[in-house]
C-alpha positions as CSV (number, residue, x, y, z in Angstrom):
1,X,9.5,13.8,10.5
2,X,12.6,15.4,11.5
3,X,12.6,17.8,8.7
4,X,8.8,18.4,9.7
5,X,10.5,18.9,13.5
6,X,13.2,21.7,11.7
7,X,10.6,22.9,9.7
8,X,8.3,23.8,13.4
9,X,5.0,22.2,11.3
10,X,4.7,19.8,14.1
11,X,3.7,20.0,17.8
12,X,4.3,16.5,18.7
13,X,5.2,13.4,17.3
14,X,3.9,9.9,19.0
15,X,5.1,6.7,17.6
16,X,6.8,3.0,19.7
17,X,10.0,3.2,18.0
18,X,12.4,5.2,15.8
19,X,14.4,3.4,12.7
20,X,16.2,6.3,11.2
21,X,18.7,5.9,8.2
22,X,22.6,6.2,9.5
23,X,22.3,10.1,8.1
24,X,19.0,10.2,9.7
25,X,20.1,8.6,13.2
26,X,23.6,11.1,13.2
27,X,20.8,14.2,12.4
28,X,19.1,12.9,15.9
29,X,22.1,12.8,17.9
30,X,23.3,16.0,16.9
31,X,19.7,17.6,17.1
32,X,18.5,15.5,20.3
33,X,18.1,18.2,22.9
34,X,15.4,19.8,20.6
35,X,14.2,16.5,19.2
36,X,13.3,15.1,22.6
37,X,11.1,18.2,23.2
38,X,8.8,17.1,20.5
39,X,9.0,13.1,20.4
40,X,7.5,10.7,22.5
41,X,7.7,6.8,22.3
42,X,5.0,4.9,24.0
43,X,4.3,0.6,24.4
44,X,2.6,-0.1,21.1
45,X,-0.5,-1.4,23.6
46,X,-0.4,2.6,23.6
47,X,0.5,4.1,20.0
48,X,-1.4,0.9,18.5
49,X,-4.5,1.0,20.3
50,X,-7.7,0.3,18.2
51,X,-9.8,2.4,20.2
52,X,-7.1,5.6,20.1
53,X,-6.8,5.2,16.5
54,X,-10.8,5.1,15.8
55,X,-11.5,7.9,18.8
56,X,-9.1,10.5,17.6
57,X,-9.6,10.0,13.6
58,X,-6.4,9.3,12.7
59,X,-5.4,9.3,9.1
60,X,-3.7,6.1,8.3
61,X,-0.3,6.2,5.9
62,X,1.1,2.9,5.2
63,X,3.1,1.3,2.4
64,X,2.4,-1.5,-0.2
65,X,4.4,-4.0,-1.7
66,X,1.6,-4.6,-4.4
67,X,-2.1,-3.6,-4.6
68,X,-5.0,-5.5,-6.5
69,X,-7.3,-4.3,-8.7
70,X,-10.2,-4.6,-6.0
71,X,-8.0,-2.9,-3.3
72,X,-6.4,-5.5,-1.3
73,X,-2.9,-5.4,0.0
74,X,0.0,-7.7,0.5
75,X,2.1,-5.2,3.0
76,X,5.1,-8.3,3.8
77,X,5.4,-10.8,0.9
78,X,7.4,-10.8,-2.4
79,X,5.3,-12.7,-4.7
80,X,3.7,-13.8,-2.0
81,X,6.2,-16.6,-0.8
82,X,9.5,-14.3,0.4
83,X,9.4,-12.2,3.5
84,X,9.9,-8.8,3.3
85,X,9.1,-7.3,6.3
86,X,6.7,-7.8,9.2
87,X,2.6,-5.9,9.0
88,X,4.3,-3.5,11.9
89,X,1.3,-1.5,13.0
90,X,-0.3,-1.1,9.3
91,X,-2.9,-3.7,10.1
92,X,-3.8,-1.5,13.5
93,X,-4.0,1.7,11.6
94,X,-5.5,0.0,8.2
95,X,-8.5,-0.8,10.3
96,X,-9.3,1.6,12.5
97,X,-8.5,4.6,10.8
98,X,-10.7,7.2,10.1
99,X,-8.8,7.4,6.2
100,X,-6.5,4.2,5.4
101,X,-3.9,4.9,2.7
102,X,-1.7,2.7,1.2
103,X,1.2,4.5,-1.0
104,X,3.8,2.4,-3.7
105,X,5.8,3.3,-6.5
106,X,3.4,2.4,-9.7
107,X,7.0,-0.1,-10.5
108,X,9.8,-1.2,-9.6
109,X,13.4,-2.9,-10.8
110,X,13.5,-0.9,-13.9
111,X,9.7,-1.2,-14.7
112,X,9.8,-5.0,-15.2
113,X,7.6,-5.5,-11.7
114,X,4.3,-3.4,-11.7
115,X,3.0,-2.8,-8.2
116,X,-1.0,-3.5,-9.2
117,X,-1.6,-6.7,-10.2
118,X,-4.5,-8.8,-11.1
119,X,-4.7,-10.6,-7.4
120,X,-2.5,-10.1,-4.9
121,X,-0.1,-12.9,-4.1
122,X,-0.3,-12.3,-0.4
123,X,-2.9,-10.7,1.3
124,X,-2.3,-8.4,4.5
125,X,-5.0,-5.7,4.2
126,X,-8.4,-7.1,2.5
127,X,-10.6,-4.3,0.4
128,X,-12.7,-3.5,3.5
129,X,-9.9,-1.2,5.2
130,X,-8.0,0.2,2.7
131,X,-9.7,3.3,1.4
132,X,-7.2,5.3,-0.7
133,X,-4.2,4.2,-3.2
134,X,-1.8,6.5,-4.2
135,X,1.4,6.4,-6.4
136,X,3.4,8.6,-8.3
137,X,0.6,8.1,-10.8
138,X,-2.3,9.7,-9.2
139,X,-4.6,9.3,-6.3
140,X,-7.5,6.4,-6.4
141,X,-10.3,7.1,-3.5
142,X,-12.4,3.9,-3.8
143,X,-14.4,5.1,-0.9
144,X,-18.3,4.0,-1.5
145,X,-17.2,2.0,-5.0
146,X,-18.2,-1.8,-5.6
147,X,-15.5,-3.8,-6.5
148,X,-16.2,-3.3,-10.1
149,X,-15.3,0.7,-9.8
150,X,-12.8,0.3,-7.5
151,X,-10.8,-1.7,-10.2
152,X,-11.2,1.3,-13.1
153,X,-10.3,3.9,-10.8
154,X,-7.4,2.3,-9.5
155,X,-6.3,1.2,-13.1
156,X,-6.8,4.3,-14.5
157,X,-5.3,6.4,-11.2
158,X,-2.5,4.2,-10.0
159,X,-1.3,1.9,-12.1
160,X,1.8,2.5,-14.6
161,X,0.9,3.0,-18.6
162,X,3.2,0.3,-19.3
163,X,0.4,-1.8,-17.2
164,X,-2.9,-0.4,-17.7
165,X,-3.6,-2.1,-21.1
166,X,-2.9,-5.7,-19.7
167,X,-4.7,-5.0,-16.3
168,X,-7.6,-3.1,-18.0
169,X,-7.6,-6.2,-20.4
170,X,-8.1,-8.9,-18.2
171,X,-10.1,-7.1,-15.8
172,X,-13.1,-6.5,-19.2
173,X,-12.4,-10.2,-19.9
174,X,-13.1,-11.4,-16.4
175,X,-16.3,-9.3,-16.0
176,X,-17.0,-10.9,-19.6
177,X,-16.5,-14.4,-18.0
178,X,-18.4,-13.9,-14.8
179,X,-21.1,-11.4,-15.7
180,X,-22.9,-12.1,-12.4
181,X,-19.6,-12.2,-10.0
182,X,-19.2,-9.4,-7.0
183,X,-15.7,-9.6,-7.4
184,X,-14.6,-11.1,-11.4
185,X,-11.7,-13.3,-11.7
186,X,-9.5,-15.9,-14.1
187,X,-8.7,-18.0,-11.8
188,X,-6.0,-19.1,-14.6
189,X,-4.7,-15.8,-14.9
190,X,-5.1,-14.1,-11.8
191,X,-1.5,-14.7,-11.2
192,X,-0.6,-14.4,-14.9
193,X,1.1,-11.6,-13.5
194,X,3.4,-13.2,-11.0
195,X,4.0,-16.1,-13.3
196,X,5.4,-14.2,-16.1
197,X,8.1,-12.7,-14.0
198,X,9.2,-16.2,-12.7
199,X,9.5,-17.1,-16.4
200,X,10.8,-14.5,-17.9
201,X,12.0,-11.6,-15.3
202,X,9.6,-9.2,-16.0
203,X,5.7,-8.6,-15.6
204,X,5.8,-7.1,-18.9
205,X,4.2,-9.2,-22.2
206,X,6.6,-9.5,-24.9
207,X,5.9,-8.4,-28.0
């Protein structure tokens, strides 16, 4: 945002609080009397509010931890027992925003952990208000898509090669199992993912 600010793209800038890195909180001391001309902090009964969000359109940018396969979000848990952070206002802006995106690196630690999984292990944003994923992949708009073509496009769009294969695998072999299912599933294996990092420090199958 501050470079944004520098940059004179932006007009205003609402938000409830500020959490700058040390570089980033020196840049606002030494830039406050022009910074303060274009920020504005507000209650989060304000900057959160439903009806705001909905009325003005707001496009929402939030982060993920992971992302499934059918497009829900775990925002707060490592593998779904560890707590990472709180929702913060994600869960405001997930649901009432006129476009909810949720961004993630396609891994992380070295590529061992792959950000789309199978299921999520925790669940903070469900598939009915999250609209686009997006990761140094590609872009997946599941807007309008059953469950079934939400999980190809975000597959093929989002996860990392290293992952497709696997994912792609036992997302044809669940479809294969439950033929009539909305949303397929092995329940054995939906955290196949999760569990072979536990085991053997990495989501990756050994060859």
């Amino acid at each position: 945002m501050f470079d944004l600010i520098d940059r004179d793209k932006i007009d205003m800038i609402s938000g409830t609080s500020l959490s700058p890195s040390p570089e980033g909180l020196k840049r606002f001391y030494n830039n406050i009397s022009e910074y303060r001309k274009k920020i504005i902090l507000r209650p989060q009964e304000i900057s959160n509010n439903a009806e705001v969000i909905r009325r003005i359109g707001v496009i929402g940018m939030n982060t993920a931890l992971e992302m499934d396969i059918y497009g829900h979000v775990n925002s707060t848990h490592i593998m779904g027992t560890k707590m990472m952070n709180g929702i913060g206002g994600s869960g405001d802006f997930a649901r009432n925003a006129a476009l909810s995106c949720f961004f993630c690196h396609s891994t992380t630690k070295h590529g061992d952990i792959s950000a789309i999984v199978p299921m999520c292990s925790h669940v903070d944003h469900t598939e009915h208000d999250t609209h686009v994923f997006i990761s140094e992949q590609g872009i997946a708009d599941v807007r309008g898509l059953s469950p079934k073509e939400r999980a190809k496009v975000i597959i093929n769009n989002v996860a990392h090669p290293d992952y497709r294969d696997a994912l792609m695998d036992y997302y044809e072999r669940a479809c294969a199992a439950c033929a009539e299912s909305q949303t397929p599933h092995i329940l054995k294996e939906a955290f196949s993912f999760h569990v072979r990092l536990q085991e053997t420090g990495s989501m990756k199958i050994k060859k």
